[in-house]
C-alpha positions as CSV (number, residue, x, y, z in Angstrom):
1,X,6.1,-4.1,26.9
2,X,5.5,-3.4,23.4
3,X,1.7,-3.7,22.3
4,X,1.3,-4.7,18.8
5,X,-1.9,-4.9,16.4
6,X,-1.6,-7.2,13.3
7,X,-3.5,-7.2,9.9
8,X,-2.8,-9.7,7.9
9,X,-5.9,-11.1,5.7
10,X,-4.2,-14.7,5.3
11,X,-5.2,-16.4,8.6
12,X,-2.6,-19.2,8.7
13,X,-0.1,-16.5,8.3
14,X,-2.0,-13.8,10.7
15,X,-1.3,-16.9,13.5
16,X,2.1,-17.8,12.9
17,X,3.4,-14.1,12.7
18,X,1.6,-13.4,16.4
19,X,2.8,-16.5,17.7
20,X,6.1,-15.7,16.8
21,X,6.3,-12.5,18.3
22,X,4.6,-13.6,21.2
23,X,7.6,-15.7,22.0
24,X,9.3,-12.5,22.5
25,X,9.6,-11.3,26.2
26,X,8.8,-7.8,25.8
27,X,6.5,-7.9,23.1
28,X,2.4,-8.9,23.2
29,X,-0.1,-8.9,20.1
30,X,-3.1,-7.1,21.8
31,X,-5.1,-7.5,18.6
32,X,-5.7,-9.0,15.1
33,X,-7.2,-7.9,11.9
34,X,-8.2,-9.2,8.6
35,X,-8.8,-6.5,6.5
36,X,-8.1,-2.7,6.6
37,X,-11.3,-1.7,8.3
38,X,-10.6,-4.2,11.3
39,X,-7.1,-2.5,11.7
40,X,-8.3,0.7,12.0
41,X,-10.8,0.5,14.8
42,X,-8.4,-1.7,16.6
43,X,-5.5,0.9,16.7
44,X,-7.9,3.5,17.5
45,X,-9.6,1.1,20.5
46,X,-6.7,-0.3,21.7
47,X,-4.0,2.4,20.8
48,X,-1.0,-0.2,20.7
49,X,2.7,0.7,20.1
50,X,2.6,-0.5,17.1
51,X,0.7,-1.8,13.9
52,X,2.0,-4.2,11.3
53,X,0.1,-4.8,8.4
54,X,-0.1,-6.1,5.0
55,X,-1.0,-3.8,1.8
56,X,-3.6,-6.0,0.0
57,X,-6.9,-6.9,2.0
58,X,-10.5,-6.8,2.0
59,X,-12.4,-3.7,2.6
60,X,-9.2,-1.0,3.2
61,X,-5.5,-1.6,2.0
62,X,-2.7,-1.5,4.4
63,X,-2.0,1.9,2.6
64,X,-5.7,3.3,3.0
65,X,-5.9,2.3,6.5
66,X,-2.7,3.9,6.9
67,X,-3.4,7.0,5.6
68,X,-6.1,6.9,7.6
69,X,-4.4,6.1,10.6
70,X,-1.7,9.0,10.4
71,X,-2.8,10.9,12.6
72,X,-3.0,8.5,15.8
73,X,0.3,8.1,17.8
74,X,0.4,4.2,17.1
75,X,3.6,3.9,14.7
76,X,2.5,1.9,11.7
77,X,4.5,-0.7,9.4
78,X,3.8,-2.2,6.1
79,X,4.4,-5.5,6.3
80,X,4.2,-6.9,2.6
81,X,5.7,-9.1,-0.5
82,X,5.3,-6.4,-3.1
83,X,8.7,-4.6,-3.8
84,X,6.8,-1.0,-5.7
85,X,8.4,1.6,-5.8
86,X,4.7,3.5,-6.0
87,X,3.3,1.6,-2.8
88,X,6.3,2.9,-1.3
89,X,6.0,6.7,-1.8
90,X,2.3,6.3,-0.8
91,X,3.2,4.7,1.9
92,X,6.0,7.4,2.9
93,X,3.3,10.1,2.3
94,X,0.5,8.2,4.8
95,X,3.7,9.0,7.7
96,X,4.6,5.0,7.7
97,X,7.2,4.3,10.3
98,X,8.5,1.1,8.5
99,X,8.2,-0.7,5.4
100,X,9.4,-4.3,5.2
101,X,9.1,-7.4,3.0
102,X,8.2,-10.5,3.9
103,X,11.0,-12.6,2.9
104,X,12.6,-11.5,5.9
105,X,13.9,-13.8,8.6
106,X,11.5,-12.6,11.6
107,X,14.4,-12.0,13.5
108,X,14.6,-8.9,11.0
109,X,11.1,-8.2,11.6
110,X,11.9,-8.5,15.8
111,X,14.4,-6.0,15.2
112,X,12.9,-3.7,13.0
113,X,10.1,-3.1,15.5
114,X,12.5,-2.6,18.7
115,X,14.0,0.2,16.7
116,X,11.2,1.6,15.4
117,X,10.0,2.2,19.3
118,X,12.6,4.1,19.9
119,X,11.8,6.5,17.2
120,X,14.3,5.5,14.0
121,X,12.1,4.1,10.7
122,X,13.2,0.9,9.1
123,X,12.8,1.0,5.6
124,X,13.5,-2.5,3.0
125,X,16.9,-1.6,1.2
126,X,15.4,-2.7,-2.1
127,X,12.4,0.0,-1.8
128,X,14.7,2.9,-1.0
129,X,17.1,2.2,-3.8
130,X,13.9,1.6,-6.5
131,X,12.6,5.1,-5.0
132,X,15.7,7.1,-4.8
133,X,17.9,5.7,-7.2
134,X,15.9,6.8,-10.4
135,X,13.3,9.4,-9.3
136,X,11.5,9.3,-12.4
137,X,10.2,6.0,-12.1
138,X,8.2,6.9,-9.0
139,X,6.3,10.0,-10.7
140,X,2.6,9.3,-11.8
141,X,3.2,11.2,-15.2
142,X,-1.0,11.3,-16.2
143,X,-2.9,14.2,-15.2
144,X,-6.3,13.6,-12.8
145,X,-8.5,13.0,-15.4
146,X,-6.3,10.5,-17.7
147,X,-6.0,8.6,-14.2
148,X,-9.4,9.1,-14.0
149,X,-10.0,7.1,-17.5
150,X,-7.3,4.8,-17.0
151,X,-8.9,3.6,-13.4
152,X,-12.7,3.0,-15.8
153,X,-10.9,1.1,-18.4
154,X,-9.6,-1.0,-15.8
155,X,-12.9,-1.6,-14.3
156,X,-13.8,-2.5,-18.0
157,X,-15.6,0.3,-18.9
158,X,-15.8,0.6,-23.0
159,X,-15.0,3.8,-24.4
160,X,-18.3,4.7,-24.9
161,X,-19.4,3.6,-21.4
162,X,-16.7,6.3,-20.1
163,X,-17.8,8.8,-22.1
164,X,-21.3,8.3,-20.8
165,X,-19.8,8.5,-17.1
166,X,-17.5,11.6,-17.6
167,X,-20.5,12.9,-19.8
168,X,-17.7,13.7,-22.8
169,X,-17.6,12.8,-26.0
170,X,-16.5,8.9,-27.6
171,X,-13.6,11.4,-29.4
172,X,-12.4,12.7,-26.4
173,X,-11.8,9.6,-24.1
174,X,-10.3,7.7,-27.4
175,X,-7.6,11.1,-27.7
176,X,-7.1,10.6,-23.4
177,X,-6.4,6.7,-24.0
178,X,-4.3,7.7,-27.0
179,X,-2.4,10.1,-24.7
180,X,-2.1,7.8,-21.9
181,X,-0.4,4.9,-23.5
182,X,2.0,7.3,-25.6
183,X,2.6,8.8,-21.8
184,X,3.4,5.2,-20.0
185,X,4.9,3.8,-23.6
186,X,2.4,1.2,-23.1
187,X,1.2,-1.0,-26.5
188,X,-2.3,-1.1,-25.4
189,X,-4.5,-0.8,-22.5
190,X,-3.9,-3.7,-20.6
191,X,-0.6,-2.8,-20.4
192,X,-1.1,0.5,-19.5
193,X,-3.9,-0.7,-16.6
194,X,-1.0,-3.2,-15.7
195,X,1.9,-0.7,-15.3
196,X,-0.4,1.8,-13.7
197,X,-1.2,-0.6,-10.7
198,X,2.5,-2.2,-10.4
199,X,3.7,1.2,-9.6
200,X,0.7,1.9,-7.1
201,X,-0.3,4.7,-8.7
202,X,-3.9,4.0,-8.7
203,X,-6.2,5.0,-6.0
204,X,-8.1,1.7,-6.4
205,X,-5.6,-0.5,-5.3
């Protein structure tokens, strides 16, 4: 029997997907989650086969709770609608077992997991072609610190309220923001804040 944790923060969803596999005979949901915290003491309580879960919820991501996760011998799988190519490399890093989308028929997802078991990874075709098929596009070109002042303008931060926090001058975080969006070809910064997240490249996600 496989043993199988979901985290899914959408509870309508969370329901269906268990039900669903539960109509499988050898296959039992042995716990449910709504956020990334409640996935992680789960698979470290009930040490399933397997965890499913989606990226974005409350408290931890899929991907945090993942990476946190790495080191248990439950196999994990992202479970998600976002396609990015940078959730996907984070999510190869964190030792992810399988990373599907959710417009899959379930019999896909049925499938997916029996194989997984028996020790392959299932990755969705569209992810490994967006990662592989132009490298470039995965790589987070800013250095620490220009992330570092990209993630407080997207919290809102003025350029003088960053300054304050990275105790440099006004002058210095406007020639960072000036070398950030010339780096991500962004027009300004909320297309630079907007690009950053799409490819999962911050931390904050």
């Amino acid at each position: 029997m496989i043993r199988i944790v979901l985290a899914e923060d959408q509870g309508m969803l969370l329901g269906a997907l268990g039900s669903l596999l539960g109509l499988e005979e050898d296959m039992e949901v042995v716990g449910s989650a709504k956020n990334g915290d409640e996935a992680v003491n789960l698979v470290r309580e009930l040490q399933p086969d397997i965890c499913i879960m989606d990226i974005e919820m409350p408290v931890l991501t899929g991907l945090e709770a993942a990476e946190m996760l790495r080191a248990e011998s439950s196999k994990i799988v992202i479970l998600t609608t976002f396609a990015r190519s940078g959730y996907f490399e984070r999510a190869l890093k964190a030792g992810v077992r399988g990373y599907l989308l959710k417009d899959s028929p379930i019999e896909d997802l049925v499938s997916s997991i029996r194989t997984i078991i028996a020790g392959r990874r299932i990755y969705a075709p569209e992810l490994v072609d967006m990662a592989y098929g132009d490298a470039r596009e995965t790589e987070n070109p800013l250095t620490e610190r220009e992330a570092e002042v990209l993630e407080l303008i997207a919290e809102g931060k003025t350029t003088k309220q960053i300054a304050n926090t990275l105790h440099l001058t006004p002058g210095t975080i406007r020639n960072y923001i000036s070398i950030i969006l010339d780096k991500m070809s962004a027009g300004n910064r909320i297309e630079a804040v907007k690009l950053f997240k799409e490819k999962g490249w911050s931390n904050r996600d």
